[in-house]
N, C-alpha and C positions, 0 to 999 in steps of 0.2 A: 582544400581544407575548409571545414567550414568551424564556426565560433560557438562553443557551448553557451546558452542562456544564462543569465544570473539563477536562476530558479534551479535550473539544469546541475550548473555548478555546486550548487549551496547541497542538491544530492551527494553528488558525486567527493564534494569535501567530506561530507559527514561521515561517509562512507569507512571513511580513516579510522576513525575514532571507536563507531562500533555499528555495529553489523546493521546495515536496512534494507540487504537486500530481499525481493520480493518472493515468495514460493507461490508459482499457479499451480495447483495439481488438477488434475483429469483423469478419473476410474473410466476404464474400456472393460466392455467384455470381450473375451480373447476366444472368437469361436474358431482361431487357427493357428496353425505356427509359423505364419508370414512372419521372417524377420524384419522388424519396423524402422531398424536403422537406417537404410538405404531410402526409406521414404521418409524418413527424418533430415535426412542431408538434401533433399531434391528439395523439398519444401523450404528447408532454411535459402538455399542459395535462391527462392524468387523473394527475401526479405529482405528490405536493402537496410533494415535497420541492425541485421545479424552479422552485416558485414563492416564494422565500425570496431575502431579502438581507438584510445586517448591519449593525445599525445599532451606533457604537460608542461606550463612555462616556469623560468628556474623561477626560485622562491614564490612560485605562485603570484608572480606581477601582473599576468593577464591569464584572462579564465581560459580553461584547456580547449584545446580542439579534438574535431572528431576526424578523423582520419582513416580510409579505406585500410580494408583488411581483410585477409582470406581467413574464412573457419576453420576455426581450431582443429586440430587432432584430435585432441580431449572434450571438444564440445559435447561428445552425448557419450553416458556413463551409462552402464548395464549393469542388470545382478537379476538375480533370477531366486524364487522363493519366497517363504514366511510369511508368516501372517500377516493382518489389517494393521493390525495393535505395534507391529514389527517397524510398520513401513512410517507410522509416525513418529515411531519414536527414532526410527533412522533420521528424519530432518531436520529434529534440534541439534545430530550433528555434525551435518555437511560444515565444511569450512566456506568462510566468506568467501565470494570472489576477489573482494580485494586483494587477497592474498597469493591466489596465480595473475591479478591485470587481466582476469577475462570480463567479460562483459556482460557473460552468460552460459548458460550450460543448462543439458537435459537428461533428467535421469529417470532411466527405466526400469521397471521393476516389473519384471515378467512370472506369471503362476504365482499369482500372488492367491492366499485363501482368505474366504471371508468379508470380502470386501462387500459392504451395502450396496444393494441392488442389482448384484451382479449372479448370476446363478453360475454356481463353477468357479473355477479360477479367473481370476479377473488380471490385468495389466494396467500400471499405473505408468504415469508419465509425468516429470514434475517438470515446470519452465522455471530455472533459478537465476533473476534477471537484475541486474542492476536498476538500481530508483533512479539512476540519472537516463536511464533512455526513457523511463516515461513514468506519468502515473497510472491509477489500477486501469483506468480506459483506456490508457494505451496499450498497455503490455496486453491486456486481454485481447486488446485486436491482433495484436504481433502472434499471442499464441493461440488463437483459433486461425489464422495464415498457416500457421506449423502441425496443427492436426486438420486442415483441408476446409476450413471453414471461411476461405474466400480474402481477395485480394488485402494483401499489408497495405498499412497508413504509410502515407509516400512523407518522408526527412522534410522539412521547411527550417531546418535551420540556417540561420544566418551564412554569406560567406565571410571566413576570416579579414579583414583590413591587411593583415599581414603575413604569411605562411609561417615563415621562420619563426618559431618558440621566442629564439633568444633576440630577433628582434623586437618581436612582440612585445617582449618583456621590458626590453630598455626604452621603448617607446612609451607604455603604458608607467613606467618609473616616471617620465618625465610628465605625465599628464594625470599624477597624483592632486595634483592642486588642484587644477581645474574640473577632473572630476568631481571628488570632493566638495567642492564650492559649488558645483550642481545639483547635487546632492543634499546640499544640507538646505541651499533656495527652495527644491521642491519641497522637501520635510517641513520645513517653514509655512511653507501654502500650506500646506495639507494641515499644519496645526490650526493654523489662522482660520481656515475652512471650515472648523470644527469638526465632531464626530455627528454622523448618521444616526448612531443611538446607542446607549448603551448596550455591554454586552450582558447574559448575564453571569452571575456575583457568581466566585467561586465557593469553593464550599470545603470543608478540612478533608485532610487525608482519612483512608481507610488501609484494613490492611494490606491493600491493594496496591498503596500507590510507597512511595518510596523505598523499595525493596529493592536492594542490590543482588545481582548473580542467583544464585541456588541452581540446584536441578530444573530441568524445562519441562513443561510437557505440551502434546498438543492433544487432541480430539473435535471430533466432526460428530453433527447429528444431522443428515438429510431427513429433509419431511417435503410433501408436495408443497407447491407457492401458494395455491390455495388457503390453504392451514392458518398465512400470515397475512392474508389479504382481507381477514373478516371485516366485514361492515365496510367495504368498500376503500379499506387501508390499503397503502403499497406497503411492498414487500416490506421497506427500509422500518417503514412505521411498523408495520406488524412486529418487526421482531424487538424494537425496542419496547414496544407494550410487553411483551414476552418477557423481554428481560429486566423490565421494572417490577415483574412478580416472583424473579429469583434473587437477584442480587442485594437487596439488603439483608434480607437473611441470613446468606452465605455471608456476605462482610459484615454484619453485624455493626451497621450505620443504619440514620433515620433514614425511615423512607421517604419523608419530604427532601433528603439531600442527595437521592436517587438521580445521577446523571449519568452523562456519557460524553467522550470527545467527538463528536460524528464527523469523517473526512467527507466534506463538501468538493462536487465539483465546479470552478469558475466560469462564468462565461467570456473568457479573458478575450479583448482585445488588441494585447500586445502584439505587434509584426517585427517579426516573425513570431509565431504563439510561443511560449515555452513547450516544452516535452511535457513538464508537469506542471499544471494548472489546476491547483485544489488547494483548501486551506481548511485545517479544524478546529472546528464550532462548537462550545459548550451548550447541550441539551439537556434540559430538565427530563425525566421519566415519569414525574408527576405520578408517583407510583403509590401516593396516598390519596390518590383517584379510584373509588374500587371500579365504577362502572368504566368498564375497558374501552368503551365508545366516546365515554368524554375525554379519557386519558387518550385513545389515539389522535382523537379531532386537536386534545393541547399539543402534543410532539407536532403534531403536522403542522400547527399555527408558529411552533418556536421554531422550526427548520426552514419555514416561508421565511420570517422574519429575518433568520441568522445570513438565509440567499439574500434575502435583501441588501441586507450589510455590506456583504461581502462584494455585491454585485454595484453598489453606490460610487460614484464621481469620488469620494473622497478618499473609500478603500483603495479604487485605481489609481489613485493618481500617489496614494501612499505605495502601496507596489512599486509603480515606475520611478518613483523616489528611490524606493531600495536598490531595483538594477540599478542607478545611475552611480551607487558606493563603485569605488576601489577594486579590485576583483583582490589584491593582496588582503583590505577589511574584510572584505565578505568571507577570504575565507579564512581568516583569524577568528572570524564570529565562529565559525564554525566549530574552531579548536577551541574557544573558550565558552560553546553552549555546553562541549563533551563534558565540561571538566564541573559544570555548574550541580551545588551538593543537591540532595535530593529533595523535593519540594515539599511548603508546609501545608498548603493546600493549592486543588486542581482544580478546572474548568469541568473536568468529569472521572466518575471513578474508575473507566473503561476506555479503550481506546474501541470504535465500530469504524468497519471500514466496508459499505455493502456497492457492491459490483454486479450486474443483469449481464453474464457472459454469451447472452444470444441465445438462438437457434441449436438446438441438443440434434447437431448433422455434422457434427465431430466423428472421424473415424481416425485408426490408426491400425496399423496389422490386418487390416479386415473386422477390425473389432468397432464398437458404436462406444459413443461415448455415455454415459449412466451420469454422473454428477460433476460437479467442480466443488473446488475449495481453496480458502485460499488464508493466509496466518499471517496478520500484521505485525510489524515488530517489537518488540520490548523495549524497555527504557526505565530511567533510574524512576520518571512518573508514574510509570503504571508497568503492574505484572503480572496483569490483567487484560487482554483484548481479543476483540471477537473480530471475525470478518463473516460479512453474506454476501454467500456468492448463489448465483441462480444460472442453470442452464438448462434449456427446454422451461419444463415444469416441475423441474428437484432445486430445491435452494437447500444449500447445505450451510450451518451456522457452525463455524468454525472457532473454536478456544484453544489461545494458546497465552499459558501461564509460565509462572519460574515460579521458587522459594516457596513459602510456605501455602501458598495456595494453588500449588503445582501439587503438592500431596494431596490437597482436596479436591481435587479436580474432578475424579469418579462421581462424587457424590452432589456435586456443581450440574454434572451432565444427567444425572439421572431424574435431577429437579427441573431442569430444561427440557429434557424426556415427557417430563409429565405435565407441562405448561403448554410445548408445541405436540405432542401426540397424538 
C-alpha cells in the first residue's frame, strides 16, 4: 500500500462535499467502425495509475491509501448518437464518481454530428478522473497513455508506515500532538519569515461569483494556437488578453477590476512530489489597457511575478507546514471550506485553468484526434470558468457556467467568437 499526499488527500476529501472531478474530452474523427472499447481496455491495463482504489482510515485519523485494483466493469460507458450541442450538455449530468468509489471512467460517444473540425460524424471520448490522482499535467499525461499518446507517469507515491487502516488510525490518534506541534513550529517560521510580496488586492463580486446551483451549461470554441499567440504571447496570455475584452461587459463590472483565478503550476520539491502540485493566483486582465501588446506584456509580468511567489522559500516551506497538520484537521478543513457561505469579494472573477495537451498523434478506432477540451469546476465562488486546452495546433477555450449566466452563455460565446475569430 502506498500513503496518499496531504495535497492528494485535501482532493480526495473535497471530493465529498461537491463534485471536482475532472472532464478530458477528445473529438476523433471516425473514418471506421473499429469498435474502440477493447483498445480502451489494453491501453488502461499499461497505466498503473488506472489500477488504484482508496482504501480509507476510520474517522479519517490517517490520510487514505492507494491500494491495487483491477478495472472496473463499468469503467468505459458507450452511447451512440446526437448532436455536438447533445454531448455537452450530457456532462453537467454525469454523476460524480464519488458516488460509485471509482476513480475514474470513459465515456464514449460514437456518430456523433456536428462536431468542430471534424467532417462527418465524429467520436468523442471523455476521461472522467478523480482530482486526487492528479492535476491537469497529470491526468493529461494519464489520458494521452489512453488514446496512444505514449508511456504513463510511473506512481512515486509514498510507501504506507503502516498497511492496516485501523492501525494506522490508532497510531496517528496518538501522534495528534506531536504532529500538530510540528505544524504549528513550521507556521510560526514561516510567519516569522515574512511574506515574499504581496498578493494582489481582491476586488468585489460580480454576477459571477457567489451563485449557488441553477442550471449548467458548458460550450467550447476551438480556434488555431496561433490566433492566441499574437505579438509573441503564449497561448495562456493570449487568451486572457481575449478575455479581458469580453468579460466586463458581460458581467457588467469595471474593467479595471477585470481579473481572473489562473491555476499555476509548482515547481514543487516535496519527496515524494504530490499528484497535484498547483496553486491559484489572482490575475489582473488590465483590460482598461486598449493597446492588446501592453495588456499581454502586463498579464505576463503579473503571472512571472505570481510563479515567483508561489515558487519562494517561504511559500515552501508554508506548504510543508500544511502537510505536516493532522490528516483528521486537514480533512475537517475540508468539511468546513464546503460549508463556507458564499464570498463578498474574489482574487478573480473567473476561474482559467490552461493545459498544452501535446502532440495532436491521439488516435482511437482508427480515428485521429481533431481537439481537446477540458471544464473546470464550479463552486459557491465563481459560476464562471474557462479552461485552455491545446492539442497539436487547435486550442479549444472552454466555458462552463450555472445559474444566471448559464442562460447567457450563447451570447458570452458569440462575443468570444468575434474576439478570437
Amino acid at each position: 500500500m502506498y500513503s496518499m499526499a496531504p495535497a492528494d488527500a485535501a482532493m480526495y476529501w473535497a471530493g465529498r462535499y461537491h463534485a471536482n472531478d475532472q472532464f478530458l474530452l477528445f473529438a476523433f474523427d471516425a473514418p471506421s467502425a473499429v469498435d474502440p472499447i477493447p483498445e480502451i481496455r489494453r491501453r488502461a491495463a499499461a497505466v498503473p495509475d488506472l489500477h488504484l482504489d482508496v482504501r480509507e482510515a476510520p474517522g479519517d485519523l490517517d490520510f487514505p491509501r492507494w491500494t491495487p485494483a483491477q478495472i472496473r466493469d463499468d469503467a468505459i460507458v458507450t452511447s451512440t448518437g446526437g448532436e455536438w450541442a447533445d454531448v455537452l450538455a450530457s456532462i453537467a449530468h454525469i454523476e460524480p464518481l464519488h458516488a460509485s468509489r471509482a476513480l475514474w471512467r470513459v465515456h464514449v460517444i460514437d456518430a456523433v454530428a456536428g462536431v468542430p473540425r471534424v467532417d462527418g460524424l465524429g467520436r468523442i471520448a471523455i476521461l472522467q478522473i478523480s482530482h486526487a490522482l492528479g492535476d491537469g499535467r497529470r491526468v493529461s499525461a494519464i489520458a494521452r497513455s489512453l488514446f496512444g499518446g505514449g508511456p504513463a507517469p510511473f506512481p512515486s507515491d509514498a510507501p504506507a508506515v503502516v498497511d492496516d487502516p485501523r492501525v494506522a488510525a490508532m497510531r496517528s490518534a496518538m501522534l495528534i500532538g506531536p504532529h500538530l506541534a510540528r505544524a504549528t513550529a513550521r507556521g510560526l517560521s514561516v510567519w516569522a519569515a515574512g511574506d515574499p510580496g504581496p498578493e494582489r488586492a481582491d476586488v468585489p463580486i460580480t454576477r459571477a461569483n457567489g451563485v449557488i446551483g441553477g442550471d449548467r451549461a458548458l460550450r467550447t470554441l476551438t480556434v488555431p494556437a496561433q490566433r492566441l499567440r499574437s505579438g509573441g504571447a503564449s497561448v495562456t496570455v493570449g487568451a486572457l488578453v481575449g478575455l479581458a475584452d469580453v468579460l466586463p461587459a458581460f458581467l457588467g463590472a469595471p474593467r479595471r477590476d477585470a481579473s481572473a483565478e489562473l491555476t499555476v503550476a509548482l515547481d514543487d520539491d516535496r519527496r515524494p512530489p504530490p499528484r497535484n502540485s498547483f496553486q491559484n493566483v489572482g490575475i489582473g486582465l488590465h483590460a482598461h489597457v486598449r493597446d492588446r501588446r501592453r495588456r499581454a506584456e502586463s498579464i505576463a509580468d503579473e503571472i512571472a511575478r505570481a510563479r515567483t511567489r508561489a515558487s519562494s522559500p517561504v511559500r515552501v516551506a508554508s506548504r510543508r507546514a500544511a502537510d505536516s497538520a493532522p490528516a483528521v484537521l486537514a480533512a475537517a478543513a475540508a468539511r468546513l471550506t464546503a460549508d463556507v457561505p458564499p464570498p463578498t469579494s474574489v482574487s478573480g472573477w473567473t476561474v482559467v485553468s490552461s493545459v498544452n495537451r501535446g502532440a495532436a498523434d491521439l488516435t482511437l478506432g482508427g480515428g485521429r484526434v481533431r481537439f481537446t477540451a477540458g471544464f473546470p469546476a464550479l463552486s459557491k465562488a465563481h459560476a464562471l470558468t474557462h479552461g485552455v486546452h491545446g492539442i497539436g495546433d487547435a486550442v479549444t477555450i472552454s466555458v462552463h457556467a450555472s445559474g444566471p449566466i448559464a442562460a447567457d452563455v450563447d451570447g458570452y460565446m458569440e462575443a468570444l467568437a468575434c474576439v478570437f475569430g
